[in-house]
C-alpha positions in Angstrom: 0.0 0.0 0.0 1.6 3.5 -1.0 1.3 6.2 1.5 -0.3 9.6 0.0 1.3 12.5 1.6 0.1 15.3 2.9 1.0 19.1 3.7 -0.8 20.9 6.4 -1.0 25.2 6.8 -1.6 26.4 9.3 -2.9 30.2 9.1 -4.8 32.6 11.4 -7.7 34.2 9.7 -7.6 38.6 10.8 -10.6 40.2 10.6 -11.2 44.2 12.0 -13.9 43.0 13.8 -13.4 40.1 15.7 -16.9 39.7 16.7 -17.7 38.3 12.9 -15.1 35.6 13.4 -18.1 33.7 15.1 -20.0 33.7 11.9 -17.3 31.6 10.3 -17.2 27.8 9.5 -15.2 25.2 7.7 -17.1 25.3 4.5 -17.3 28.9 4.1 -13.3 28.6 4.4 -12.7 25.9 2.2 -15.1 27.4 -0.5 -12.9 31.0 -0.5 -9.7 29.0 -0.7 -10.6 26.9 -3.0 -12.1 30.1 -5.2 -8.5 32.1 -4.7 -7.0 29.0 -6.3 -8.9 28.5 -8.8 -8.9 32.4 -9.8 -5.0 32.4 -9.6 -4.2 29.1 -11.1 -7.1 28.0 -13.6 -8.5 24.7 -14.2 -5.3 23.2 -13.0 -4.6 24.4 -9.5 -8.7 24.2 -8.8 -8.5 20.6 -10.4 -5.3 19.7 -7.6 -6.9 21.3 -4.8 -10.4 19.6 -5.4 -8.1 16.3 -4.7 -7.6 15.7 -0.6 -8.1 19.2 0.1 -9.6 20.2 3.8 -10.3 21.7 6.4 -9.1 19.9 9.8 -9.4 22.6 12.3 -11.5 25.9 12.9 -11.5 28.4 15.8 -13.8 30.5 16.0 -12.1 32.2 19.4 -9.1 32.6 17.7 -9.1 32.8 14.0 -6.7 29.6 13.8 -7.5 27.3 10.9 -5.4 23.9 9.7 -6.0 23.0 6.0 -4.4 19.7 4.7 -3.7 19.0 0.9 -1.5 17.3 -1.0 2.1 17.3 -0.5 2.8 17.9 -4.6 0.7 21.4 -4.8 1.0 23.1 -1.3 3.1 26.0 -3.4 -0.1 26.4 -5.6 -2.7 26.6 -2.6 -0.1 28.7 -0.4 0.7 31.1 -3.1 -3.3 31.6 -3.5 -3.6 32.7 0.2 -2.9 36.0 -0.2 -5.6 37.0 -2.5 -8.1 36.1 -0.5 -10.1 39.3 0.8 -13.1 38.1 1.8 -15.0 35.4 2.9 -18.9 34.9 2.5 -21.0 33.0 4.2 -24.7 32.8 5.6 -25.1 35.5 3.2 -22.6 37.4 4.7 -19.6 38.8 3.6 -16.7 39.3 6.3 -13.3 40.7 5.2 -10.8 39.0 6.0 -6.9 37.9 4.9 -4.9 35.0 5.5 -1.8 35.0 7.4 0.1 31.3 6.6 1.8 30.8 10.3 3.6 27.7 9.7 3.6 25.0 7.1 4.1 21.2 8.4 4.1 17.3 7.4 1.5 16.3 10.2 -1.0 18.1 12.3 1.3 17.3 15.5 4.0 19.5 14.1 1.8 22.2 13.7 -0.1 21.8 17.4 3.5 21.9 18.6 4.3 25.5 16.6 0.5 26.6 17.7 1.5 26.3 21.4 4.9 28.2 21.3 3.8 31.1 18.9 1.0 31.5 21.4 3.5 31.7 24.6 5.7 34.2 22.3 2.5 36.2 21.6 1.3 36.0 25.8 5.0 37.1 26.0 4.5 40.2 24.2 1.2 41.1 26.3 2.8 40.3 29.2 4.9 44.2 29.1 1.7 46.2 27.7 -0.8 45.5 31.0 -1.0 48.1 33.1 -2.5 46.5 36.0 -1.4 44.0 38.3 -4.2 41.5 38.1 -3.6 41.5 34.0 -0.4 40.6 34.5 -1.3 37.8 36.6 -3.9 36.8 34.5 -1.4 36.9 31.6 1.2 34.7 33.5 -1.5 32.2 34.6 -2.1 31.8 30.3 1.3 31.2 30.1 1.8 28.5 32.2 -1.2 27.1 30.8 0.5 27.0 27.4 4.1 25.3 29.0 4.5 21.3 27.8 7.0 20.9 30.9 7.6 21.8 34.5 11.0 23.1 33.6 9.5 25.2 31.3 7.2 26.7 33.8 10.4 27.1 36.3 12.2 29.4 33.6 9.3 31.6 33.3 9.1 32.3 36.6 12.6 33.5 36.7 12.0 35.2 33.7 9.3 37.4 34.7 10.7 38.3 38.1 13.6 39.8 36.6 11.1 41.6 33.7 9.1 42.5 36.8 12.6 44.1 38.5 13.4 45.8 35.6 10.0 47.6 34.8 10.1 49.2 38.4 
Protein backbone atom coordinates (compact mmCIF):
# COMPACT_ATOMS: atom_id res chain seq x y z
CA UNK A 1 0.00 0.00 0.00
CA UNK A 2 1.60 3.54 -1.02
CA UNK A 3 1.25 6.18 1.53
CA UNK A 4 -0.25 9.56 0.01
CA UNK A 5 1.32 12.50 1.59
CA UNK A 6 0.10 15.34 2.92
CA UNK A 7 1.00 19.07 3.73
CA UNK A 8 -0.82 20.85 6.43
CA UNK A 9 -0.99 25.21 6.82
CA UNK A 10 -1.58 26.36 9.34
CA UNK A 11 -2.90 30.17 9.10
CA UNK A 12 -4.76 32.63 11.43
CA UNK A 13 -7.69 34.23 9.67
CA UNK A 14 -7.63 38.63 10.83
CA UNK A 15 -10.60 40.20 10.62
CA UNK A 16 -11.18 44.22 11.99
CA UNK A 17 -13.90 42.99 13.77
CA UNK A 18 -13.38 40.13 15.74
CA UNK A 19 -16.95 39.72 16.71
CA UNK A 20 -17.69 38.34 12.89
CA UNK A 21 -15.09 35.59 13.42
CA UNK A 22 -18.05 33.69 15.05
CA UNK A 23 -19.99 33.73 11.89
CA UNK A 24 -17.27 31.60 10.34
CA UNK A 25 -17.21 27.77 9.45
CA UNK A 26 -15.17 25.23 7.68
CA UNK A 27 -17.12 25.26 4.46
CA UNK A 28 -17.27 28.92 4.15
CA UNK A 29 -13.29 28.56 4.40
CA UNK A 30 -12.74 25.86 2.21
CA UNK A 31 -15.07 27.40 -0.53
CA UNK A 32 -12.87 31.03 -0.45
CA UNK A 33 -9.68 29.03 -0.71
CA UNK A 34 -10.65 26.93 -3.04
CA UNK A 35 -12.14 30.14 -5.19
CA UNK A 36 -8.48 32.07 -4.65
CA UNK A 37 -7.05 29.00 -6.27
CA UNK A 38 -8.89 28.53 -8.77
CA UNK A 39 -8.88 32.36 -9.78
CA UNK A 40 -5.03 32.43 -9.56
CA UNK A 41 -4.18 29.05 -11.11
CA UNK A 42 -7.06 28.05 -13.60
CA UNK A 43 -8.48 24.65 -14.22
CA UNK A 44 -5.28 23.24 -12.98
CA UNK A 45 -4.64 24.38 -9.46
CA UNK A 46 -8.67 24.24 -8.84
CA UNK A 47 -8.54 20.59 -10.38
CA UNK A 48 -5.30 19.68 -7.60
CA UNK A 49 -6.92 21.29 -4.78
CA UNK A 50 -10.43 19.63 -5.36
CA UNK A 51 -8.12 16.27 -4.73
CA UNK A 52 -7.61 15.69 -0.65
CA UNK A 53 -8.06 19.20 0.12
CA UNK A 54 -9.59 20.17 3.81
CA UNK A 55 -10.31 21.75 6.40
CA UNK A 56 -9.10 19.88 9.78
CA UNK A 57 -9.39 22.56 12.27
CA UNK A 58 -11.50 25.91 12.86
CA UNK A 59 -11.48 28.41 15.79
CA UNK A 60 -13.77 30.49 16.00
CA UNK A 61 -12.08 32.21 19.37
CA UNK A 62 -9.07 32.60 17.65
CA UNK A 63 -9.07 32.84 13.98
CA UNK A 64 -6.75 29.57 13.84
CA UNK A 65 -7.48 27.29 10.93
CA UNK A 66 -5.42 23.94 9.68
CA UNK A 67 -6.04 23.02 5.97
CA UNK A 68 -4.45 19.71 4.66
CA UNK A 69 -3.71 19.00 0.92
CA UNK A 70 -1.45 17.32 -1.04
CA UNK A 71 2.13 17.29 -0.54
CA UNK A 72 2.84 17.87 -4.57
CA UNK A 73 0.66 21.40 -4.80
CA UNK A 74 1.03 23.13 -1.27
CA UNK A 75 3.09 26.01 -3.44
CA UNK A 76 -0.09 26.37 -5.65
CA UNK A 77 -2.65 26.64 -2.65
CA UNK A 78 -0.06 28.69 -0.37
CA UNK A 79 0.72 31.08 -3.12
CA UNK A 80 -3.27 31.60 -3.50
CA UNK A 81 -3.61 32.67 0.18
CA UNK A 82 -2.90 36.01 -0.24
CA UNK A 83 -5.61 37.02 -2.53
CA UNK A 84 -8.12 36.07 -0.51
CA UNK A 85 -10.08 39.33 0.80
CA UNK A 86 -13.12 38.11 1.83
CA UNK A 87 -14.97 35.38 2.91
CA UNK A 88 -18.91 34.95 2.48
CA UNK A 89 -21.02 33.04 4.24
CA UNK A 90 -24.70 32.80 5.61
CA UNK A 91 -25.13 35.54 3.24
CA UNK A 92 -22.60 37.44 4.72
CA UNK A 93 -19.60 38.85 3.58
CA UNK A 94 -16.66 39.34 6.35
CA UNK A 95 -13.35 40.68 5.19
CA UNK A 96 -10.78 39.01 5.95
CA UNK A 97 -6.92 37.92 4.90
CA UNK A 98 -4.91 35.03 5.51
CA UNK A 99 -1.85 34.99 7.40
CA UNK A 100 0.10 31.28 6.63
CA UNK A 101 1.83 30.78 10.31
CA UNK A 102 3.62 27.69 9.67
CA UNK A 103 3.59 25.01 7.12
CA UNK A 104 4.12 21.21 8.40
CA UNK A 105 4.12 17.34 7.41
CA UNK A 106 1.47 16.34 10.22
CA UNK A 107 -0.98 18.10 12.30
CA UNK A 108 1.27 17.33 15.48
CA UNK A 109 4.00 19.45 14.10
CA UNK A 110 1.83 22.23 13.69
CA UNK A 111 -0.06 21.78 17.41
CA UNK A 112 3.48 21.87 18.64
CA UNK A 113 4.28 25.55 16.60
CA UNK A 114 0.50 26.57 17.68
CA UNK A 115 1.49 26.29 21.36
CA UNK A 116 4.92 28.22 21.29
CA UNK A 117 3.75 31.14 18.90
CA UNK A 118 0.96 31.53 21.39
CA UNK A 119 3.52 31.65 24.65
CA UNK A 120 5.71 34.23 22.28
CA UNK A 121 2.46 36.21 21.60
CA UNK A 122 1.34 36.00 25.79
CA UNK A 123 5.03 37.13 26.00
CA UNK A 124 4.49 40.17 24.22
CA UNK A 125 1.24 41.12 26.25
CA UNK A 126 2.83 40.30 29.24
CA UNK A 127 4.90 44.21 29.09
CA UNK A 128 1.70 46.24 27.65
CA UNK A 129 -0.84 45.46 30.98
CA UNK A 130 -1.04 48.10 33.12
CA UNK A 131 -2.55 46.49 35.99
CA UNK A 132 -1.43 43.97 38.35
CA UNK A 133 -4.21 41.46 38.09
CA UNK A 134 -3.59 41.50 33.97
CA UNK A 135 -0.43 40.62 34.50
CA UNK A 136 -1.29 37.80 36.60
CA UNK A 137 -3.93 36.75 34.53
CA UNK A 138 -1.38 36.92 31.58
CA UNK A 139 1.19 34.68 33.47
CA UNK A 140 -1.55 32.23 34.62
CA UNK A 141 -2.13 31.81 30.31
CA UNK A 142 1.28 31.22 30.10
CA UNK A 143 1.82 28.54 32.19
CA UNK A 144 -1.20 27.10 30.80
CA UNK A 145 0.49 26.97 27.38
CA UNK A 146 4.10 25.29 29.02
CA UNK A 147 4.47 21.31 27.76
CA UNK A 148 6.99 20.94 30.90
CA UNK A 149 7.61 21.78 34.53
CA UNK A 150 11.05 23.13 33.59
CA UNK A 151 9.53 25.23 31.34
CA UNK A 152 7.23 26.73 33.80
CA UNK A 153 10.38 27.09 36.32
CA UNK A 154 12.17 29.43 33.61
CA UNK A 155 9.28 31.57 33.33
CA UNK A 156 9.11 32.32 36.58
CA UNK A 157 12.59 33.46 36.75
CA UNK A 158 12.03 35.16 33.68
CA UNK A 159 9.31 37.38 34.71
CA UNK A 160 10.69 38.30 38.10
CA UNK A 161 13.61 39.85 36.62
CA UNK A 162 11.13 41.57 33.70
CA UNK A 163 9.07 42.54 36.81
CA UNK A 164 12.55 44.12 38.53
CA UNK A 165 13.36 45.77 35.62
CA UNK A 166 10.03 47.64 34.82
CA UNK A 167 10.09 49.24 38.42
Amino acid sequence: MVRVKSRYLLCEINVPDRSRLFLLDDRAVAAAVKAAVARMHGDYGAALCSIRFSVKYLNAHTGIVFLRFPKKCYRLLWSALPFITCIETRGQKIECFLNCLHVGGTIRTCQKFLVKYNTQQLHRMLPKCKSEEERSQVREAILKCCLTRGNKQEFGEESDSEDDEEQ
